[in-house]
ROKOL-582507 format. One line per field, with one value per residue: x, y, z of N, C-alpha, C, O in turn; residue in one letter. Coordinates in steps of 0.2 Angstrom, whole numbers, plus 5000, padded with zeros to 4 digits. Layout:
BEGIN
nX	c(X | ...)
nY	c(Y | ...)
nZ	c(Z | ...)
caX	c(X | ...)
caY	c(Y | ...)
caZ	c(Z | ...)
cX	c(X | ...)
cY	c(Y | ...)
cZ	c(Z | ...)
oX	c(X | ...)
oY	c(Y | ...)
oZ	c(Z | ...)
resn	c(A | ...)
//
This chain:
BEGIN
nX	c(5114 | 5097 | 5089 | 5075 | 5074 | 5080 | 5070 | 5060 | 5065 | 5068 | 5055 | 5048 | 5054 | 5053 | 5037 | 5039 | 5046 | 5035 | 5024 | 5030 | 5030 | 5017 | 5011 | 5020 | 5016 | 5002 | 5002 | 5010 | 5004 | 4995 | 4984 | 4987 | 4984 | 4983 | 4983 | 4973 | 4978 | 4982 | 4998 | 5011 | 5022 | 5039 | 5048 | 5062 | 5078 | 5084 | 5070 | 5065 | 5075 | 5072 | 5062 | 5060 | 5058 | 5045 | 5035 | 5037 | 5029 | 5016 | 5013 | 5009 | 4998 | 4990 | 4990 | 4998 | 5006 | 5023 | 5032 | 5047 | 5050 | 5041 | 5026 | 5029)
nY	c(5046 | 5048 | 5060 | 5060 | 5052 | 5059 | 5072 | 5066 | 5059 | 5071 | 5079 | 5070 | 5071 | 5084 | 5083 | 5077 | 5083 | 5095 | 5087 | 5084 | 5095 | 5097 | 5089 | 5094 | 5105 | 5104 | 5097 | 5107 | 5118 | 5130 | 5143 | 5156 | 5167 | 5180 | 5185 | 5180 | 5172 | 5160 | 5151 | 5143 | 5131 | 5131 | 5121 | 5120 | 5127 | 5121 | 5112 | 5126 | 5131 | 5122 | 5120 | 5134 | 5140 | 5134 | 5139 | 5156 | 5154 | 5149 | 5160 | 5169 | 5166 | 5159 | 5168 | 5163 | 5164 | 5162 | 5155 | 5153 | 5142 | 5140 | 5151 | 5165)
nZ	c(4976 | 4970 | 4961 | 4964 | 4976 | 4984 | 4986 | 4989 | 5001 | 5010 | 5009 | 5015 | 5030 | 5032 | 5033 | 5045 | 5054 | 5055 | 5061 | 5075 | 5076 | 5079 | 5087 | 5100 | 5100 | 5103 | 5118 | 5125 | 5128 | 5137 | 5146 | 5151 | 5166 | 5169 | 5156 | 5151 | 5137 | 5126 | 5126 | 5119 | 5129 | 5129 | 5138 | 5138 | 5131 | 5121 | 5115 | 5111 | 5103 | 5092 | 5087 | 5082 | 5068 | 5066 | 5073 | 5070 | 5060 | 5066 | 5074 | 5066 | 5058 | 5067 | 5079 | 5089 | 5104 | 5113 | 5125 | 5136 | 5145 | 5163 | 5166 | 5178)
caX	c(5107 | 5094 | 5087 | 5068 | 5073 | 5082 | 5067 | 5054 | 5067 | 5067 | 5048 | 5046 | 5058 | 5047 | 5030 | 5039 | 5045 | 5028 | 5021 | 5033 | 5028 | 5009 | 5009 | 5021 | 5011 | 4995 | 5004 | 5012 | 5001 | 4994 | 4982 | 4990 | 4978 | 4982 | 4978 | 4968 | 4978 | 4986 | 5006 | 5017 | 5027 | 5045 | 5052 | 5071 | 5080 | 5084 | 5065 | 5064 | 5076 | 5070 | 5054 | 5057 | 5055 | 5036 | 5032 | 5035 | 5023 | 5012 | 5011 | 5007 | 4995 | 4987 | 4991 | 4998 | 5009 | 5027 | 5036 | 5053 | 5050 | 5034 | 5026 | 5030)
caY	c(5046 | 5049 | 5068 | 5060 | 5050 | 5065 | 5074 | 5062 | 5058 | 5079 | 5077 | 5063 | 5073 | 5090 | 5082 | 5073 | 5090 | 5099 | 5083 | 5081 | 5103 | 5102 | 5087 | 5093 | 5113 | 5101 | 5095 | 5112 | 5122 | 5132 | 5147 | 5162 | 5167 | 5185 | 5188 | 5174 | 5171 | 5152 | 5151 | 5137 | 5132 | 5129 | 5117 | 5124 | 5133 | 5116 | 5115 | 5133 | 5133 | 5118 | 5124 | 5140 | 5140 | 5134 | 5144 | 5160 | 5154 | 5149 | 5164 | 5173 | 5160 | 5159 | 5172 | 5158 | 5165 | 5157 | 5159 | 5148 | 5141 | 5144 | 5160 | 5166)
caZ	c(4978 | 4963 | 4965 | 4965 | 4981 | 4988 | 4987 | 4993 | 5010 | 5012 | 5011 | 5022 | 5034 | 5032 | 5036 | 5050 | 5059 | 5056 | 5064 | 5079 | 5082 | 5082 | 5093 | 5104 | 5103 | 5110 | 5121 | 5130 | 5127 | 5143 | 5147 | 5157 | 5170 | 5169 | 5152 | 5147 | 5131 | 5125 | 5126 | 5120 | 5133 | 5126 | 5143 | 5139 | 5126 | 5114 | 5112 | 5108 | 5095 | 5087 | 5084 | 5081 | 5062 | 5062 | 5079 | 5066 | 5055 | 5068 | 5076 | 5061 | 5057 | 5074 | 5083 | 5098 | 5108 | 5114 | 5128 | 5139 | 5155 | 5164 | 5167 | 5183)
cX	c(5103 | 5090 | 5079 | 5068 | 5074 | 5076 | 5060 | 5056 | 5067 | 5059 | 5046 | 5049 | 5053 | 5041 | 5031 | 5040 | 5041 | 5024 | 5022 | 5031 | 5023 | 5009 | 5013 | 5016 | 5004 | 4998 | 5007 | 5010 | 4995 | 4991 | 4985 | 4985 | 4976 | 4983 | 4973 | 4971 | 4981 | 4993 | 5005 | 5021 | 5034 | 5049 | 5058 | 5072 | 5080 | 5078 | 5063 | 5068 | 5076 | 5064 | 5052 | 5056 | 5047 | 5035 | 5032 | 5028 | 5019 | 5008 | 5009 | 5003 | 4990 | 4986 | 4992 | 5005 | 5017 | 5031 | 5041 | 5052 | 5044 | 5032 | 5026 | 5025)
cY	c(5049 | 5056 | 5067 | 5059 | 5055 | 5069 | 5070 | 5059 | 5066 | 5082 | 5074 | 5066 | 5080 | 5085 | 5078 | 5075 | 5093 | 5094 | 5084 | 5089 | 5103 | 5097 | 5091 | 5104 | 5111 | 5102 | 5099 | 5118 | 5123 | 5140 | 5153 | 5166 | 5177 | 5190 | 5184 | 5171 | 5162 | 5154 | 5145 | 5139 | 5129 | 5129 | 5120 | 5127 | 5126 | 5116 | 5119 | 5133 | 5127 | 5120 | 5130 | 5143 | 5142 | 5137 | 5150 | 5160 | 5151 | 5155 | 5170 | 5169 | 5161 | 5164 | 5168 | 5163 | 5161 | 5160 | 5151 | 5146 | 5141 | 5148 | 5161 | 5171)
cZ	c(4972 | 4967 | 4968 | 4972 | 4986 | 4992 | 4992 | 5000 | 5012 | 5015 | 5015 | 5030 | 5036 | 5035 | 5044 | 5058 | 5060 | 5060 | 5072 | 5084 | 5085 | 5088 | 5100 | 5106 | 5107 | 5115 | 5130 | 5129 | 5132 | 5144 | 5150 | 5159 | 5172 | 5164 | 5147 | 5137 | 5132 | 5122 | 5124 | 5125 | 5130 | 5134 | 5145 | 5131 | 5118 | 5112 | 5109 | 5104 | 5090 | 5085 | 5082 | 5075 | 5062 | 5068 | 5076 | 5064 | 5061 | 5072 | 5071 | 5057 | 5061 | 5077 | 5089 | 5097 | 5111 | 5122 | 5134 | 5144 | 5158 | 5168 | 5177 | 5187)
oX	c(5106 | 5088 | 5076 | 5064 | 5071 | 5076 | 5058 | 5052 | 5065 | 5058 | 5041 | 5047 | 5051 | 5041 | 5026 | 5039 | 5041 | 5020 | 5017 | 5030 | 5022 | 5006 | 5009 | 5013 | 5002 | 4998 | 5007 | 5014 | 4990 | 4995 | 4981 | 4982 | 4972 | 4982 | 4970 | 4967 | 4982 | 4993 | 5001 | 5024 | 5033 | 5052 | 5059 | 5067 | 5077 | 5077 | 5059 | 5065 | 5079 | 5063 | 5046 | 5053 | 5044 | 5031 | 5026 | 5024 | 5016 | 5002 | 5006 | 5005 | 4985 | 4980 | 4989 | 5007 | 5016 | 5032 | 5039 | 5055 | 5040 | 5035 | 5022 | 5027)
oY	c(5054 | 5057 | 5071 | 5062 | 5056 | 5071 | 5072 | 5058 | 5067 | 5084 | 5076 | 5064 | 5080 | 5085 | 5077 | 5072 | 5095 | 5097 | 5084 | 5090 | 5106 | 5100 | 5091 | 5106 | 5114 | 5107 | 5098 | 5123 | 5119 | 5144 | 5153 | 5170 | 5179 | 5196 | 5184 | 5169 | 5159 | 5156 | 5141 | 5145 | 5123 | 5134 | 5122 | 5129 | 5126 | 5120 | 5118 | 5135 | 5128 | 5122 | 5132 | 5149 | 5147 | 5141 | 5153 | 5163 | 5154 | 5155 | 5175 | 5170 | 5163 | 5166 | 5169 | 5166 | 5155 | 5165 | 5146 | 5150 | 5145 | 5149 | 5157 | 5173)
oZ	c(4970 | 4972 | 4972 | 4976 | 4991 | 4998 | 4998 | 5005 | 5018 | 5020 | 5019 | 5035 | 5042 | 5041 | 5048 | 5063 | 5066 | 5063 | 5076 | 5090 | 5090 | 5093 | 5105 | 5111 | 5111 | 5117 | 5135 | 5128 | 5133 | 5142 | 5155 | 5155 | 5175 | 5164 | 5141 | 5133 | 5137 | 5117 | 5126 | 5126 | 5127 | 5136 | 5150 | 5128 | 5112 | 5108 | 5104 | 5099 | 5085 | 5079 | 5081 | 5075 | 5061 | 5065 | 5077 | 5064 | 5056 | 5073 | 5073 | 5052 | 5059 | 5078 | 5094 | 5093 | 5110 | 5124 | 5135 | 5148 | 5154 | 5173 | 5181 | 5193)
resn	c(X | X | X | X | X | X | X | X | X | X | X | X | X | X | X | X | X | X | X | X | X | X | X | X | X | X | X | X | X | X | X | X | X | X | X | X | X | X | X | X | X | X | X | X | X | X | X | X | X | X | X | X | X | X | X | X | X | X | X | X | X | X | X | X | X | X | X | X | X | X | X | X)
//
């Protein structure tokens, strides 16, 4: 495989992770009522550690919030 194409499937692959985060960060992302901030909800743990690269950088970015299961 030719190093251009390599990069431009790496590329196509990166925009398609960053893609698959924010929608799913719309998606469960939920208020908590006893300090009024906004969490991702991370369903189970596979979630949680697929996304836990850009959740770094989001939370340092944002300041969102992350938390496994829901708040109790």
């Amino acid at each position: 495989m030719k190093p251009k194409r390599l990069l431009f499937l790496a590329g196509g692959l990166l925009i398609c992770y960053a893609g698959s985060y924010l929608a799913f960060r719309a998606t469960h992302t939920e208020v908590w009522c006893r300090d009024d901030k906004s969490y991702v909800i991370f369903p189970g743990r596979v979630s949680y550690y697929t996304f836990r690269p850009l959740s770094y950088l989001d939370a340092r970015l944002t300041g969102m919030r992350f938390h496994i299961g829901p708040h109790q």
